[in-house]
GUROMI-229482 format. One record per residue: residue in one letter; chain; x, y, z of N, C-alpha, C, O in turn. Coordinates in nm, 4 decimals. Each point is the difference from the previous one (the first is absolute). Layout:
N
 resn chain     n.xx     n.yy     n.zz    ca.xx    ca.yy    ca.zz     c.xx     c.yy     c.zz     o.xx     o.yy     o.zz
    A     A        X        Y        Z        X        Y        Z        X        Y        Z        X        Y        Z
...
end
This chain:
165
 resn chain     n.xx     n.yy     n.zz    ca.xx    ca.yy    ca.zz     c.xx     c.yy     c.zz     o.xx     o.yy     o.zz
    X     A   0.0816  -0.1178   0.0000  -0.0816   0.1178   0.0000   0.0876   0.1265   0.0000  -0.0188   0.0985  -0.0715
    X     A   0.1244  -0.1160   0.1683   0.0923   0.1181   0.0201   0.1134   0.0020  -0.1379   0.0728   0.0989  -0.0088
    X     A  -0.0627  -0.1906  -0.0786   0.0893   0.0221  -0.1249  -0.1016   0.0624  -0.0773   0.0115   0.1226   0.0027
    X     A  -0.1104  -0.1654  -0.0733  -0.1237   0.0450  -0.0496  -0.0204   0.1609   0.0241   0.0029   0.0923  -0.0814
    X     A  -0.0231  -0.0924   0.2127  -0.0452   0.1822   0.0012   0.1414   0.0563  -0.0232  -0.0276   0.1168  -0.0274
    X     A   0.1645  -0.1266   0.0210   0.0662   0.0723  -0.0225   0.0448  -0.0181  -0.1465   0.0681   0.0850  -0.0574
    X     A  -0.1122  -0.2082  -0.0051   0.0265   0.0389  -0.1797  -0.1356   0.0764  -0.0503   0.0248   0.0922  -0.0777
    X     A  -0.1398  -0.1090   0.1018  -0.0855   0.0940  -0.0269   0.0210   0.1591   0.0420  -0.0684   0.0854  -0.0564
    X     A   0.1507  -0.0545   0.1421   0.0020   0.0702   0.0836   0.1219   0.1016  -0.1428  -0.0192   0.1090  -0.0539
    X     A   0.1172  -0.1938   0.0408   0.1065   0.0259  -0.0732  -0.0389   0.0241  -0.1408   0.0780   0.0800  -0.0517
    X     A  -0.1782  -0.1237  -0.0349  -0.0224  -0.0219  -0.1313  -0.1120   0.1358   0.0113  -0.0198   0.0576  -0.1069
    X     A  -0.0608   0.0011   0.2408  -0.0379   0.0680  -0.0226   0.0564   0.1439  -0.0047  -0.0604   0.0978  -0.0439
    X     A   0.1788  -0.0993   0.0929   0.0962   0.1240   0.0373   0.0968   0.0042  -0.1438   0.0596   0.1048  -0.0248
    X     A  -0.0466  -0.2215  -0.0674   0.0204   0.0488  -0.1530  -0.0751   0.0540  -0.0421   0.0328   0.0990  -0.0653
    X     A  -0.1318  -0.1226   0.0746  -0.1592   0.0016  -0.0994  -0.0006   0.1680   0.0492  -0.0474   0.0878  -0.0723
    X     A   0.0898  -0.0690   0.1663  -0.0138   0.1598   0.0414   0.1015   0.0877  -0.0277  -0.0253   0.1175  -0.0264
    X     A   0.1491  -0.1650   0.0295   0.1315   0.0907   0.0143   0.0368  -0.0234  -0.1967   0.0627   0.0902  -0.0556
    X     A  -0.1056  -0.2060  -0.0221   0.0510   0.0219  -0.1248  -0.0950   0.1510  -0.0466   0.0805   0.0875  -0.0317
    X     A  -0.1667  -0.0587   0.0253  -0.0250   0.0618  -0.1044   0.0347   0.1676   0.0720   0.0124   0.1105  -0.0529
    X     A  -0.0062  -0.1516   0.1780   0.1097   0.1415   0.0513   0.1302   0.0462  -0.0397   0.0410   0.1134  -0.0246
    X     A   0.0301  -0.2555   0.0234   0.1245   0.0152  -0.0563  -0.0006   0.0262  -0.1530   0.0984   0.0567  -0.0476
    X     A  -0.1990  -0.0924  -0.0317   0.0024   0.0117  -0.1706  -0.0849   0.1330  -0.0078  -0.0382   0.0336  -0.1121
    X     A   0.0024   0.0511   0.2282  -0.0618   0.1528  -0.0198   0.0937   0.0800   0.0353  -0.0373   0.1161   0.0171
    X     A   0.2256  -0.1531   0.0121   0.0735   0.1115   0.0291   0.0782  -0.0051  -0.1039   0.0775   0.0950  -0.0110
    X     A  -0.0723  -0.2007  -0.0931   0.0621  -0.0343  -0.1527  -0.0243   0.0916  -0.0880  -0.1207   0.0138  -0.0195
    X     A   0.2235   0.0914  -0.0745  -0.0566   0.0578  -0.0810  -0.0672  -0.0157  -0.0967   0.0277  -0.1066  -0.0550
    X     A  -0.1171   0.1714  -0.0020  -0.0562   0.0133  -0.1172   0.0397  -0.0798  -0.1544   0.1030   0.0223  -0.0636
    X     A  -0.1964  -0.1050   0.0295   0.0911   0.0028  -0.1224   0.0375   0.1226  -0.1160   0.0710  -0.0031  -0.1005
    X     A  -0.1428   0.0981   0.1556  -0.0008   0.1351  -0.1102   0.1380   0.0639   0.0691   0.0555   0.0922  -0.0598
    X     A  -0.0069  -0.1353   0.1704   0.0608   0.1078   0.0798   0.1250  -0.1034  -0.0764   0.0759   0.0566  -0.0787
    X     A  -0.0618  -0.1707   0.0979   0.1387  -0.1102  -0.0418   0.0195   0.0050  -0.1575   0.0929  -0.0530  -0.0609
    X     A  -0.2026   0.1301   0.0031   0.0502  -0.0119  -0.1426   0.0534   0.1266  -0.0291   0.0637   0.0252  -0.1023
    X     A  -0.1012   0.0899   0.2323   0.0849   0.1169  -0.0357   0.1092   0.0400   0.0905   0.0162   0.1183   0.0300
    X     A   0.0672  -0.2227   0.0193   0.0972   0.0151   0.1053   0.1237   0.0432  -0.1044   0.0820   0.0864   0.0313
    X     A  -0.0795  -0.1452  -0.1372   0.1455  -0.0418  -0.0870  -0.0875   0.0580  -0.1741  -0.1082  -0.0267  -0.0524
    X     A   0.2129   0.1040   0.0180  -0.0072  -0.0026  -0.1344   0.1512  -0.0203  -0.0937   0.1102   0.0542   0.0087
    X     A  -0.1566  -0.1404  -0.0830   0.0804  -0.0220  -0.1544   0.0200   0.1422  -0.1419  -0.0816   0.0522  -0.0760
    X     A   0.1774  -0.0404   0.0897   0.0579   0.0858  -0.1128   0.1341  -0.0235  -0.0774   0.1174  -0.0148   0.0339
    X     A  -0.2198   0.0193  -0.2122   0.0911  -0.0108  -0.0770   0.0807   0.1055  -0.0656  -0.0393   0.0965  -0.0656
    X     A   0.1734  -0.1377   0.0993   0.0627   0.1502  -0.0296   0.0913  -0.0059  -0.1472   0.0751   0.0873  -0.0436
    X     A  -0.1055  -0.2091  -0.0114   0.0625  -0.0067  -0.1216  -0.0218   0.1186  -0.1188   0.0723   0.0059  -0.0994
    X     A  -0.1691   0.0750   0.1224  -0.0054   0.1158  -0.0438   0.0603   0.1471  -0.0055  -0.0137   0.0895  -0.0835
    X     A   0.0712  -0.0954   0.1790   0.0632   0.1213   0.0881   0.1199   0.0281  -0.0415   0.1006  -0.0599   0.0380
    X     A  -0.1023   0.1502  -0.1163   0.1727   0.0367  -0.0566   0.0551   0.0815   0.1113  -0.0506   0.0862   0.0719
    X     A   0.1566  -0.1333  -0.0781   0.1380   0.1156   0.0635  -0.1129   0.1478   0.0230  -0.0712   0.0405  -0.0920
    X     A   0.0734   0.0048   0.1889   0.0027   0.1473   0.0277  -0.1744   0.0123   0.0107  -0.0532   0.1100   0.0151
    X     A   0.0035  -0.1896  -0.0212  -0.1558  -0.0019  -0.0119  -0.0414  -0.0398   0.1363   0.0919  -0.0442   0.0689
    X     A  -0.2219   0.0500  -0.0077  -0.0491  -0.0378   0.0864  -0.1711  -0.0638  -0.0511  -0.0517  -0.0030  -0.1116
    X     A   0.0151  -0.0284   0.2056  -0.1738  -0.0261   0.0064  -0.0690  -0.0638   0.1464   0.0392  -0.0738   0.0904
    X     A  -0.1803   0.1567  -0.1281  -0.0610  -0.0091   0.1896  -0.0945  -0.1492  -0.0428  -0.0568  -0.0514  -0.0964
    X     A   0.0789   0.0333   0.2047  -0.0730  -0.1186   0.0220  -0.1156   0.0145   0.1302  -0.0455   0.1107   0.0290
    X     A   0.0116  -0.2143   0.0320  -0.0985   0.0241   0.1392   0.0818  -0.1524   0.0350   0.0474  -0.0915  -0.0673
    X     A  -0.0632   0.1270   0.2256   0.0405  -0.0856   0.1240  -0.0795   0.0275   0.1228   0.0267   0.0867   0.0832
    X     A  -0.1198  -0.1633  -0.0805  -0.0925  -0.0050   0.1533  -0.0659   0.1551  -0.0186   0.0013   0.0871   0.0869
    X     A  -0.0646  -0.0741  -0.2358  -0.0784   0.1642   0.0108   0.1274   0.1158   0.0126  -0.0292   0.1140   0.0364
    X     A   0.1149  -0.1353  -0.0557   0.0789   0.1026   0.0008   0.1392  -0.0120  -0.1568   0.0349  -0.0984  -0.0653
    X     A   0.0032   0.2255   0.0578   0.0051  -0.0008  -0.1131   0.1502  -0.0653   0.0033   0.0417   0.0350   0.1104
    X     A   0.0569  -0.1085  -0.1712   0.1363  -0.0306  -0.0813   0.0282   0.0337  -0.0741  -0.0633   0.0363  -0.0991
    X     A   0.1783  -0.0359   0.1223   0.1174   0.0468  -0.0900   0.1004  -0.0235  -0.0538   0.0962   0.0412   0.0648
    X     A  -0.0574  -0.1161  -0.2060   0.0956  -0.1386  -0.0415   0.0965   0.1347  -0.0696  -0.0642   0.0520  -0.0912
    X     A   0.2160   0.0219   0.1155   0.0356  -0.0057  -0.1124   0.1758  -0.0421  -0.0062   0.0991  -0.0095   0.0724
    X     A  -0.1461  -0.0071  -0.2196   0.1701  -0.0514  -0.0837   0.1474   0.0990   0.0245   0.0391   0.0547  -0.1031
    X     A   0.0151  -0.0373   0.1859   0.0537   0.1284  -0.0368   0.1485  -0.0816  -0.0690   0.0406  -0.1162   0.0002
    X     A   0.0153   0.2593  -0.0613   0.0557   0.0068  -0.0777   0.1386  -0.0182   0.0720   0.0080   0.0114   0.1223
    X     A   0.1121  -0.0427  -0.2091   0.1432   0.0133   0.0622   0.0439   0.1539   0.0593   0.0751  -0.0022   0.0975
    X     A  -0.1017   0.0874  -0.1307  -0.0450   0.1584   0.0053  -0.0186  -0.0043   0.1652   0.0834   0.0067   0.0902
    X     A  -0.2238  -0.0204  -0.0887  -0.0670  -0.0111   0.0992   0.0523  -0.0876   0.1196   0.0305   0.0374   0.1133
    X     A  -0.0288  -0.1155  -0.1470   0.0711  -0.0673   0.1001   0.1943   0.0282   0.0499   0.0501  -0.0365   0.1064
    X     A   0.0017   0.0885  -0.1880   0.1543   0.1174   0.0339  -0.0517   0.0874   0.0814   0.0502   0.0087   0.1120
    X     A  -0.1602   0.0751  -0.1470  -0.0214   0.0976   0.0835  -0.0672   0.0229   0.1172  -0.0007   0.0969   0.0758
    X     A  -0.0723  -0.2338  -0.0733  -0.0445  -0.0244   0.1306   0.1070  -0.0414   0.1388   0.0049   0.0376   0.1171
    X     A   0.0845  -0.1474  -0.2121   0.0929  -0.0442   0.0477   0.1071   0.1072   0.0551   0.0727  -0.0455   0.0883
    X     A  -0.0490   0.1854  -0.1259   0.0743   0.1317   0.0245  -0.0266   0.0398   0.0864   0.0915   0.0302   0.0767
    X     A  -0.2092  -0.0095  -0.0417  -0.0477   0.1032   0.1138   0.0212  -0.0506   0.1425  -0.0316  -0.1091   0.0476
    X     A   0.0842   0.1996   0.0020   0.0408  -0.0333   0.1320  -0.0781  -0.0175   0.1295  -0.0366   0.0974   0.0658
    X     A   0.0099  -0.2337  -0.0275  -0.0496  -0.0346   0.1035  -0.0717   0.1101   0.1271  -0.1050  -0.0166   0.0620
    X     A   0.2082   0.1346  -0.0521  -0.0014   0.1007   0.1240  -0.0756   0.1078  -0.0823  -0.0130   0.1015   0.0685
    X     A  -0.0613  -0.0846  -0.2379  -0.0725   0.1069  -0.0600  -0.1787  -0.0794   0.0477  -0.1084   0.0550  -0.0192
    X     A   0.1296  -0.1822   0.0774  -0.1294  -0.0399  -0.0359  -0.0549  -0.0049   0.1615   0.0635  -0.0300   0.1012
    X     A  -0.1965   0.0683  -0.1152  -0.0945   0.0304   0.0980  -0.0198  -0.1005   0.0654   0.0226  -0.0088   0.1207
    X     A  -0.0928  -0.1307  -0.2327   0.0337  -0.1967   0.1058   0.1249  -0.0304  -0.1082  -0.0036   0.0314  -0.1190
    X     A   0.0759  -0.0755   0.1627   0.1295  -0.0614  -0.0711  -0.0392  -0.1081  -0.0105  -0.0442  -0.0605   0.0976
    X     A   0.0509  -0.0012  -0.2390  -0.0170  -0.1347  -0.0561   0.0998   0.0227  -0.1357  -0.0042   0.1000  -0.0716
    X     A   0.0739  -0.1891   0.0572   0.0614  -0.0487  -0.1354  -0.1052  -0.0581  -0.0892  -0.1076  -0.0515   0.0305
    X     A   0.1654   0.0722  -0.1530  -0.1163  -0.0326  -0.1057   0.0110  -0.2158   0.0213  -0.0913  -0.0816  -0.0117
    X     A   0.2523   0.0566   0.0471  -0.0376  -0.1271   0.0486  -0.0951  -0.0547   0.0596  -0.0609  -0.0972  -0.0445
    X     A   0.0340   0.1622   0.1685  -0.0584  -0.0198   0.1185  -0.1761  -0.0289  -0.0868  -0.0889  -0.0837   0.0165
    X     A   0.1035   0.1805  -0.0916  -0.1459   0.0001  -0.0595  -0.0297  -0.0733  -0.1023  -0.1158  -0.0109  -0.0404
    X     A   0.2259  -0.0534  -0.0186  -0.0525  -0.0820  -0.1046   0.0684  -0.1300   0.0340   0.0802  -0.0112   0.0927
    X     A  -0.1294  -0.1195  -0.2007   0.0765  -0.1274   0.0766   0.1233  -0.0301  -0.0917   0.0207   0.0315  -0.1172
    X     A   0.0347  -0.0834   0.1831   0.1749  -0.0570  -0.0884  -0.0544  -0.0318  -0.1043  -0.1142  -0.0391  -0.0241
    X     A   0.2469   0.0670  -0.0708   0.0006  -0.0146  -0.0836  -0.1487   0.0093  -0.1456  -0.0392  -0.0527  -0.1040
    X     A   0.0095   0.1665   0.2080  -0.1486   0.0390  -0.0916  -0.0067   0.1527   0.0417  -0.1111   0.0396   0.0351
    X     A   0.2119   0.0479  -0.0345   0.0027   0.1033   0.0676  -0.0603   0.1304  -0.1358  -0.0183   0.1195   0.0230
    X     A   0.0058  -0.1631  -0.1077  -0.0968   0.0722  -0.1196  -0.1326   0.0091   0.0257  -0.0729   0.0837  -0.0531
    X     A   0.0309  -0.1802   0.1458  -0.1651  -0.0200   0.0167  -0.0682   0.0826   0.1396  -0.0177  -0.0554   0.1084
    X     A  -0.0143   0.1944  -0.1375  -0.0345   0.0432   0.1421  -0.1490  -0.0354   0.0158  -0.0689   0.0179  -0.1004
    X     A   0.0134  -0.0614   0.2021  -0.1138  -0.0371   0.0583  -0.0453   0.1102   0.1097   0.0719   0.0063   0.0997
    X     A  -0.1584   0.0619  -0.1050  -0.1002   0.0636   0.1007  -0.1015   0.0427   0.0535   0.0082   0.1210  -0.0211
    X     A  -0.0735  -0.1336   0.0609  -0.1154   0.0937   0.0731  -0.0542   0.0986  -0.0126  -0.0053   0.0667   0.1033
    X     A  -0.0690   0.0018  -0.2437  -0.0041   0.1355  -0.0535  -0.1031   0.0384   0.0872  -0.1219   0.0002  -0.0177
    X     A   0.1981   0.0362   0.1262  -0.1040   0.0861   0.1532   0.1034   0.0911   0.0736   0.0828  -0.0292   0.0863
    X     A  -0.1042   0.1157  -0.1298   0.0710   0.1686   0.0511  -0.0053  -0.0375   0.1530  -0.1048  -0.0006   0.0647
    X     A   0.2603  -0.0386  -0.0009   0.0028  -0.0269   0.1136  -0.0531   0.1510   0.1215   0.0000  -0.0100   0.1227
    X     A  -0.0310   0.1092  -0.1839  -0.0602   0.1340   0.0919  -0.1020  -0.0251   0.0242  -0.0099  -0.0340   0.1179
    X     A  -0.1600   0.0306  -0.2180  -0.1026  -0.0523   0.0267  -0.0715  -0.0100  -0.0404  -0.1056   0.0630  -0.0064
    X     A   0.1706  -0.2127  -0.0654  -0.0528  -0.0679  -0.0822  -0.0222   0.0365  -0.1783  -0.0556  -0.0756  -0.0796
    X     A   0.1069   0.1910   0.0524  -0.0422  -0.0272  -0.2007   0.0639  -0.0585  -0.0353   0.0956  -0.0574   0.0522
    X     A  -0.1521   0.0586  -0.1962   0.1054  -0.0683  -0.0938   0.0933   0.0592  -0.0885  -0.0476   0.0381  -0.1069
    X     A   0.1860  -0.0186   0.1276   0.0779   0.0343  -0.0428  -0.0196  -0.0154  -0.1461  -0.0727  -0.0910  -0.0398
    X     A   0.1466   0.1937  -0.0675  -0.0229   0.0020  -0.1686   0.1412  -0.0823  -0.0178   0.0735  -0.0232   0.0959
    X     A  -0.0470  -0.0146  -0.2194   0.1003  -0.0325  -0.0780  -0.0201  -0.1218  -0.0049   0.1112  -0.0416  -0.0324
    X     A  -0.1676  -0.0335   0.0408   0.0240  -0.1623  -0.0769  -0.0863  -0.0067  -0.1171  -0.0054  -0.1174  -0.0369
    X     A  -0.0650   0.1949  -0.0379  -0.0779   0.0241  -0.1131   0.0973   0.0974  -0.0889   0.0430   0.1047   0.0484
    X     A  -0.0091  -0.1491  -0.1903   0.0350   0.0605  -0.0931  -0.0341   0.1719   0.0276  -0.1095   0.0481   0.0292
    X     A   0.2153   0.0106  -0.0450  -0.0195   0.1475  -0.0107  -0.0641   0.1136   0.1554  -0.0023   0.1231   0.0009
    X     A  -0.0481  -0.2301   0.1287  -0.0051   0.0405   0.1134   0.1305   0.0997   0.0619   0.1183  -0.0341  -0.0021
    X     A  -0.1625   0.1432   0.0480   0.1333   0.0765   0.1088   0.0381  -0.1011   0.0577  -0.0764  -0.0638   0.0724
    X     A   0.2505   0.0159  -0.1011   0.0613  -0.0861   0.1179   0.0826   0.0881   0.1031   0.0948  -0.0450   0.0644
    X     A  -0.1550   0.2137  -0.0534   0.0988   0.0522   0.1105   0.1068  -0.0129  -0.0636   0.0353  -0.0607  -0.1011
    X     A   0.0283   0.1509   0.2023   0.1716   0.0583  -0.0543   0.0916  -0.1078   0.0247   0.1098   0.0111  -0.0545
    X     A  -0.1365  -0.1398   0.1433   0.1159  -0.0951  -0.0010  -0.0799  -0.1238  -0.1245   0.0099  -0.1214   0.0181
    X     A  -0.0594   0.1613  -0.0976  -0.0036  -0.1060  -0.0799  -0.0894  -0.0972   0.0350  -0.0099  -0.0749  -0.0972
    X     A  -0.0564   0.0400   0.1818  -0.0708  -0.1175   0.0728  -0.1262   0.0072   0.0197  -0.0640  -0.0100  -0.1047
    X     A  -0.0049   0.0250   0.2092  -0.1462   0.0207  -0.0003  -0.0511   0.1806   0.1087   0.0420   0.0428   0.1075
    X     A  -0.1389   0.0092  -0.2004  -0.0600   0.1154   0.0769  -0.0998   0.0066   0.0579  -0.0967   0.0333  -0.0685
    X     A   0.0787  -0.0535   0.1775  -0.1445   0.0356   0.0795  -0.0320   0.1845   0.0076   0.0642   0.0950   0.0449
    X     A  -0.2574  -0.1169  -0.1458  -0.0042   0.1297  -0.0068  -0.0746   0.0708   0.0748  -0.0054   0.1230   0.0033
    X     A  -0.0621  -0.2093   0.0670  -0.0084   0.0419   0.1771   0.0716   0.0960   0.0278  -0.0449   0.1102  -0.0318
    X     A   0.1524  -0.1146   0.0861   0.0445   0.1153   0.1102   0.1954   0.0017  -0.0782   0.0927   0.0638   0.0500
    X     A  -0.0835  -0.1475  -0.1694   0.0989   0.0835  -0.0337   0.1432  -0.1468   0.0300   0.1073  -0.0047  -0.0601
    X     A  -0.1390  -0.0608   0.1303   0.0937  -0.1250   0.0372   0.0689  -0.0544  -0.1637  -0.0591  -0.0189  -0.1063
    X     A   0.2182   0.0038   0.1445   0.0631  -0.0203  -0.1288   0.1040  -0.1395   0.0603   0.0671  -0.0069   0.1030
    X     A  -0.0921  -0.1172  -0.2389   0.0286  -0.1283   0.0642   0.1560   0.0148  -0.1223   0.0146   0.0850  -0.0878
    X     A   0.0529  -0.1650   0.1139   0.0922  -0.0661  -0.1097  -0.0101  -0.0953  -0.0841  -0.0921  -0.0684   0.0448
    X     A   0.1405   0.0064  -0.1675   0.0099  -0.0953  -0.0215  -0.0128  -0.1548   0.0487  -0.0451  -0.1014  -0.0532
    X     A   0.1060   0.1301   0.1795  -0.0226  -0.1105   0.0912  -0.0657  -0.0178   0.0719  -0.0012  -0.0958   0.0773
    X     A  -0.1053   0.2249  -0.0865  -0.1707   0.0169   0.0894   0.0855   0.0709   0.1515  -0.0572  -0.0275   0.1054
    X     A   0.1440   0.0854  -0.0974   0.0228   0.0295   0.1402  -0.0131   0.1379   0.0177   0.0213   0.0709  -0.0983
    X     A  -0.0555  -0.0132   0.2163  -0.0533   0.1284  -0.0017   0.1132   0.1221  -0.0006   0.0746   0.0063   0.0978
    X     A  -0.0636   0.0642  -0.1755   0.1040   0.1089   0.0053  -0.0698   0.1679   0.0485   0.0544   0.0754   0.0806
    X     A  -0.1698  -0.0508  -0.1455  -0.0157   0.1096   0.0616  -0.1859   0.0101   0.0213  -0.0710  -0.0706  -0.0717
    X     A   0.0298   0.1330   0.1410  -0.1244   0.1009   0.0328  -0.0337  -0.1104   0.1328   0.1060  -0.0539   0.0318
    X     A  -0.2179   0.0070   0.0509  -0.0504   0.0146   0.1129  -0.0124  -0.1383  -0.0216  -0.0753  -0.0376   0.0898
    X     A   0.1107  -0.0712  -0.1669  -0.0895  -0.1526   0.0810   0.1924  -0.0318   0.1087   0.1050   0.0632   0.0118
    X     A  -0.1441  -0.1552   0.0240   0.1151  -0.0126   0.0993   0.0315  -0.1328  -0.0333   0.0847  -0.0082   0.0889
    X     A  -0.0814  -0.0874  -0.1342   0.0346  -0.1280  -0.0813   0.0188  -0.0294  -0.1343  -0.0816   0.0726  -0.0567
    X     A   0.1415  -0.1366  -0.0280  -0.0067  -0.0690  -0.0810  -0.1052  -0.0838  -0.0882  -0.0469  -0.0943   0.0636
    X     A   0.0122   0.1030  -0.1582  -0.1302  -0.0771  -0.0328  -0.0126  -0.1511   0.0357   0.0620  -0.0641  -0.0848
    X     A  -0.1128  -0.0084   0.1685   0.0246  -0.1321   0.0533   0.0031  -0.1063  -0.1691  -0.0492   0.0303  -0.1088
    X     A   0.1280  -0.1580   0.1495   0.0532  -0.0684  -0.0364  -0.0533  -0.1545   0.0423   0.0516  -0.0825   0.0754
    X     A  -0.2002   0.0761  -0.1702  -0.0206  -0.1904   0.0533   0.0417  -0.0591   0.0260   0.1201   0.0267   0.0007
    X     A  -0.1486  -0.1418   0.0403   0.0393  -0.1153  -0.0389  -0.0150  -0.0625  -0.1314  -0.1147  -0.0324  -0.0308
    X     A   0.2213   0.0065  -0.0633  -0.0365  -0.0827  -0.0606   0.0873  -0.0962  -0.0840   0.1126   0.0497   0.0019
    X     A  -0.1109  -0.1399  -0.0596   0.1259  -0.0779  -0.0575  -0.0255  -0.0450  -0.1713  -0.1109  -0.0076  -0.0529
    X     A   0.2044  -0.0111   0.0051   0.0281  -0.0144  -0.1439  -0.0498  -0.1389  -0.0477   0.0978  -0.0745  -0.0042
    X     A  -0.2428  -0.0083  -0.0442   0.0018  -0.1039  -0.0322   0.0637  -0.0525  -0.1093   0.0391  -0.1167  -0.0004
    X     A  -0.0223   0.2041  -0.1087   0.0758  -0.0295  -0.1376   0.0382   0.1376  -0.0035  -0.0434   0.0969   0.0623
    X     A   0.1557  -0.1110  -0.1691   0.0647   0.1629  -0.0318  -0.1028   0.1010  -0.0601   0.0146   0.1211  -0.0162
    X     A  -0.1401  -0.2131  -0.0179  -0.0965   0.1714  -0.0796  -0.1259  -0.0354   0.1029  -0.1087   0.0307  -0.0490
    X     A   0.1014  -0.0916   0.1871  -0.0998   0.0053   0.0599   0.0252   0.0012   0.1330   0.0606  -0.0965   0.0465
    X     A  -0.1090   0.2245   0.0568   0.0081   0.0180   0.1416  -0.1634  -0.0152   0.0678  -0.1174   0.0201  -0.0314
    X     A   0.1805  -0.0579   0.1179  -0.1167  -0.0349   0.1357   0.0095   0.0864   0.1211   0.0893  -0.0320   0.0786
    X     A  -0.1728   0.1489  -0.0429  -0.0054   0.0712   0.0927  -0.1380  -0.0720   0.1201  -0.1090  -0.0259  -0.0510
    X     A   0.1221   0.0100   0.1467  -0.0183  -0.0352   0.1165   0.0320  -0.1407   0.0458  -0.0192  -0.0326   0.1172
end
């Protein structure tokens, strides 16, 4: 009698706690927009293009040997957050900048990854908000945001296809 009431006892405390535990599981709408795929086999040298990541906007671009010397120049102690363009891109893929087109001040979207957009005086991206001027390497050089344009997660599945989240 006393094994009995405690497997009933037990089968009823699944019967209760599963569908609790499968109501703190995300969404499948939410798991199909955790991670996005981008093909960048398109993207010449010196070009960029926005994408979306979790409702917010991305930012894939190619930069150039140019671009990347002169990012590589600037001295650590001119920059507001110090990051190397290393730091921001992955080995041996240091042409491919990845970011977050969200004006780290509050919140716009910075111009220049669209053909013919103001990229600001360092070449990179302009938020026309309040005037914020990014680099090449998305890092902040002048007007009021106080960071760098953030930098996903994301990794290289083939050489013309990335996975952000």
């Amino acid at each position: 009698m006393a094994i009995g009431a405690v497997a009933f006892a037990g089968v009823g405390a699944g019967v209760i706690a599963l569908p609790l535990i499968n109501s703190m599981s995300p969404a499948a709408d939410t798991l199909a927009a955790s991670s996005t795929e981008i093909d960048i086999s398109a993207i010449q040298p010196g070009q960029s293009i926005k994408s979306s990541f979790r409702k917010q906007p991305l930012f894939v671009r190619n930069l150039t040997p140019q671009e990347i010397a002169a990012a590589d120049a600037v001295p650590l102690s001119e920059l507001r957050d110090p990051q190397t363009l290393a730091e921001r891109t992955k080995a041996g893929k240091s042409n491919w900048l990845v970011t977050l087109g969200v004006c780290t001040h509050l919140g716009c979207v910075p111009l220049g990854a669209a053909e013919g957009e103001n990229k600001g005086a360092f070449g990179g991206y302009f938020c026309p908000c309040h005037g914020s001027a990014y680099d090449t390497a998305g890092r902040i050089r002048s007007g009021p945001a106080p960071l760098n344009l953030a930098v996903p997660e994301y990794a290289f599945t083939t050489d013309t296809m990335i996975t952000v989240g």
